[in-house]
C-alpha positions as CSV (number, residue, x, y, z in Angstrom):
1,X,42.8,32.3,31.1
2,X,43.1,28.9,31.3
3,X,43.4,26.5,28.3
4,X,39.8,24.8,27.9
5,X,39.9,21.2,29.2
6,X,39.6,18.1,27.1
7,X,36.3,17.3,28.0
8,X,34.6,20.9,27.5
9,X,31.6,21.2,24.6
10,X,34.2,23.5,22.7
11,X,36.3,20.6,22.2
12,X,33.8,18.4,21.8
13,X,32.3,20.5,18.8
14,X,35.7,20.5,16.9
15,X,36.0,16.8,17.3
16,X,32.6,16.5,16.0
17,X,33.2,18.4,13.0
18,X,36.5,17.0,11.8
19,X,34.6,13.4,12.5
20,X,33.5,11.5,9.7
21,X,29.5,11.5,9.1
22,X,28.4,8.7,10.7
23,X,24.3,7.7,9.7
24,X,22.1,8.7,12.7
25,X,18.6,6.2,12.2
26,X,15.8,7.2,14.1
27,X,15.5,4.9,17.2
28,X,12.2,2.1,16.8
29,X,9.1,3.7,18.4
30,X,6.9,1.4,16.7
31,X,4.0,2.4,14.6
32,X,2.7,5.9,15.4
33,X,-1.0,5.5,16.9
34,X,-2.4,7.8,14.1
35,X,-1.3,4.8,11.8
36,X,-2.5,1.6,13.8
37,X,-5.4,-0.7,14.1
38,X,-6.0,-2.5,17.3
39,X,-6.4,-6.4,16.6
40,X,-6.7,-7.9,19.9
41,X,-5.9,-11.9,20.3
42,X,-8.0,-13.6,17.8
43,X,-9.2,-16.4,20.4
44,X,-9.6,-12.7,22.7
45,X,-12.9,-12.6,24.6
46,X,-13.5,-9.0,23.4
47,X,-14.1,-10.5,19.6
48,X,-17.4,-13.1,19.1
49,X,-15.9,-16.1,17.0
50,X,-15.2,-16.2,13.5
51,X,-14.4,-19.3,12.9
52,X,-14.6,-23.2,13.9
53,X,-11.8,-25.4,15.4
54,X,-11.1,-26.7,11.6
55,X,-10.5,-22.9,10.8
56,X,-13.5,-22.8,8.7
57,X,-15.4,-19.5,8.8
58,X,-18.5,-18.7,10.8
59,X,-21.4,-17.1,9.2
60,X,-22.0,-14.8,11.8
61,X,-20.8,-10.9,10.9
62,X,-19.9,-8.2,13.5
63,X,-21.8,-5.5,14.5
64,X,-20.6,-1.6,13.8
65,X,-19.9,-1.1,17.3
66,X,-17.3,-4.4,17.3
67,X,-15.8,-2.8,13.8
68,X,-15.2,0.6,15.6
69,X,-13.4,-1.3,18.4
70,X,-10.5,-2.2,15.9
71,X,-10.2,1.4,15.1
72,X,-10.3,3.2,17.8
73,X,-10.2,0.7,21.2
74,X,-12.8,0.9,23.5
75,X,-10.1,-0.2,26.1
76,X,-7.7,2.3,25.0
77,X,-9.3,5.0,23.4
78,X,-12.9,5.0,25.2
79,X,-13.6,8.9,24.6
80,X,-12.6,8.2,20.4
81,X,-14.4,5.0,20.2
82,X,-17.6,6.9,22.0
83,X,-17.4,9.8,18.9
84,X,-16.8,7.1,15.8
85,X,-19.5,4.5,17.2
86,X,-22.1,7.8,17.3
87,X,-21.1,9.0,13.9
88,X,-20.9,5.5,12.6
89,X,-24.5,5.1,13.7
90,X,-25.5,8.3,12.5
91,X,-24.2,7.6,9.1
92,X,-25.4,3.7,9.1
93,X,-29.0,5.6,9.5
94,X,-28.2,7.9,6.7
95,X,-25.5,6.6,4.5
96,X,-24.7,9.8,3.8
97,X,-24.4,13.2,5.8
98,X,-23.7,16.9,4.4
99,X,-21.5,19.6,6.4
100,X,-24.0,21.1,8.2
101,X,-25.5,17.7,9.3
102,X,-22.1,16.7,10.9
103,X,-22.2,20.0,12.1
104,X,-25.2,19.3,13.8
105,X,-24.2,16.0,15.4
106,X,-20.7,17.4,17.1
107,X,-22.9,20.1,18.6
108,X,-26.0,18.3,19.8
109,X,-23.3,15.8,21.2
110,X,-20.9,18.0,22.9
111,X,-18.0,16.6,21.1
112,X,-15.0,19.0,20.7
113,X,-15.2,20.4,16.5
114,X,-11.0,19.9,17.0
115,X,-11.1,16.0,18.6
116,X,-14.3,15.2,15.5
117,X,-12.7,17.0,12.3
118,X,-8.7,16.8,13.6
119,X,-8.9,12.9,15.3
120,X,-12.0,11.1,14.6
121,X,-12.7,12.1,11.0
122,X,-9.4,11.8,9.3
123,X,-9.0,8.4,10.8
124,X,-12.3,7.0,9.7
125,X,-11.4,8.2,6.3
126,X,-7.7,6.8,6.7
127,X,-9.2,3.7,6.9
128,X,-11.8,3.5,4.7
129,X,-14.5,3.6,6.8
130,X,-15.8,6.6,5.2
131,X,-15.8,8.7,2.4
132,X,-15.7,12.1,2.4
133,X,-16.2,14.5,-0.8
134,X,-16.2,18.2,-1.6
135,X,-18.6,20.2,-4.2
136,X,-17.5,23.0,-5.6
137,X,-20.5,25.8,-6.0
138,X,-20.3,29.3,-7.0
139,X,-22.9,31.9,-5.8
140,X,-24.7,33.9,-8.6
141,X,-24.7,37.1,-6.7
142,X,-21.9,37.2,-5.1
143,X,-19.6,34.9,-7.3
144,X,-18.0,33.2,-3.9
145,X,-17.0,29.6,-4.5
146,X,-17.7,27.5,-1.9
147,X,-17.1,23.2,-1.0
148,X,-19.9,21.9,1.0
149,X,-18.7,18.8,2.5
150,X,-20.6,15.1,2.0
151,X,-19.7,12.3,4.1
152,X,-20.5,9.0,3.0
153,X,-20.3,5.2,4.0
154,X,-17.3,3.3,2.2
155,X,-16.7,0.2,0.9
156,X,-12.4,0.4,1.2
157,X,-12.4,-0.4,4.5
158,X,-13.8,-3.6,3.7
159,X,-12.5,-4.2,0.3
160,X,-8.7,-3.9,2.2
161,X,-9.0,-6.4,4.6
162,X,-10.7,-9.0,2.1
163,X,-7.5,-8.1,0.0
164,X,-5.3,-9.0,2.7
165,X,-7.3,-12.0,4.0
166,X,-7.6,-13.5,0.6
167,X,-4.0,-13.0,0.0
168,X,-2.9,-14.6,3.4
169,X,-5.5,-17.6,2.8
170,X,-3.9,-17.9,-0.6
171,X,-0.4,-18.2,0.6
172,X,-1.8,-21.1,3.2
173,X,-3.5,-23.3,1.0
174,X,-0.5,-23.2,-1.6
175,X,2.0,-24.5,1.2
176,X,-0.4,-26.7,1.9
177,X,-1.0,-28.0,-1.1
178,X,2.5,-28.7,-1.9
179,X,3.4,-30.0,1.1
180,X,0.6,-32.6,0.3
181,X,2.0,-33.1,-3.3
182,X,5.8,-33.6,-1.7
183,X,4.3,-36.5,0.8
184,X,2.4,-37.9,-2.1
185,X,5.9,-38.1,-4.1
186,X,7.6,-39.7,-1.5
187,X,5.4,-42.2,-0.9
């Protein structure tokens, strides 16, 4: 046999382990879909206007189905943004919906129970759209525990983005503000 050459894996292996570790980072993929909220362009012709050329605020408020676009795109998610706006709607009517009434609505739509409970549901909750809680009852007779499931309307969703908002408008008037005080003091 001959000796292995230079460039064969064995060699390669052996170089590998008497290397020093070297960090391996995970190459940028950006965020993972799962995790993201489409904001398109703010001046976009998909969003109604939200404020004035002074950058005051509008009064006007979106509608559920334009709320649902920034979670799941109608553009790029049409099949998603379909389920939520129905479910949305459903729960809008409702405010609140048991197991068996979700049930219901994946059936009587012909949504797929793994797309609504694995996709649609967990993101809607991610987000704070909704709510979702468990009960815990036992059975008399037969002593079984069982967690019926209530889905609710939330306020999070909501209460996040005013954090954020506030925050960002904070930051803007303070620069502001002391960019006024500096040209005040110099003049």
């Amino acid at each position: 046999m001959s000796e292995p050459e230079k460039d064969s894996p064995e060699i390669e292996d052996k170089d590998e382990e008497t290397a020093p570790q070297e960090t391996k980072q995970i190459a940028s993929r950006g965020v993972p879909s799962s995790e993201s909220i489409y904001l398109p362009r703010h001046d976009s012709p998909e969003l109604r206007s939200f404020q004035d050329k002074n950058e005051t605020i509008t009064r006007n408020l979106w509608n559920v189905e334009e709320l649902v676009n920034f979670i799941f795109s109608k553009k790029y998610q049409p099949k998603y943004y379909e389920i939520a706006l129905g479910f949305m709607n459903l729960l809008y009517d409702k405010t609140q919906v048991t197991g068996d009434e979700t049930a219901a609505f994946v059936k009587a739509n012909g949504i797929s129970k793994a797309t609504f409970y694995n996709r649609v549901l967990p993101r809607l909750k991610r987000v704070g759209l909704v709510k979702v809680e468990r009960d815990t009852v036992v059975a008399i007779e037969s002593k079984r525990k069982f967690r019926p499931m209530r889905i609710s309307l939330s306020k999070t969703f909501g209460n996040y983005f005013m954090k954020i908002g506030d925050s960002w408008l904070a930051i803007v008037d303070d620069a502001r503000s002391r960019m006024e005080k500096k040209n005040q003091s110099t003049l």
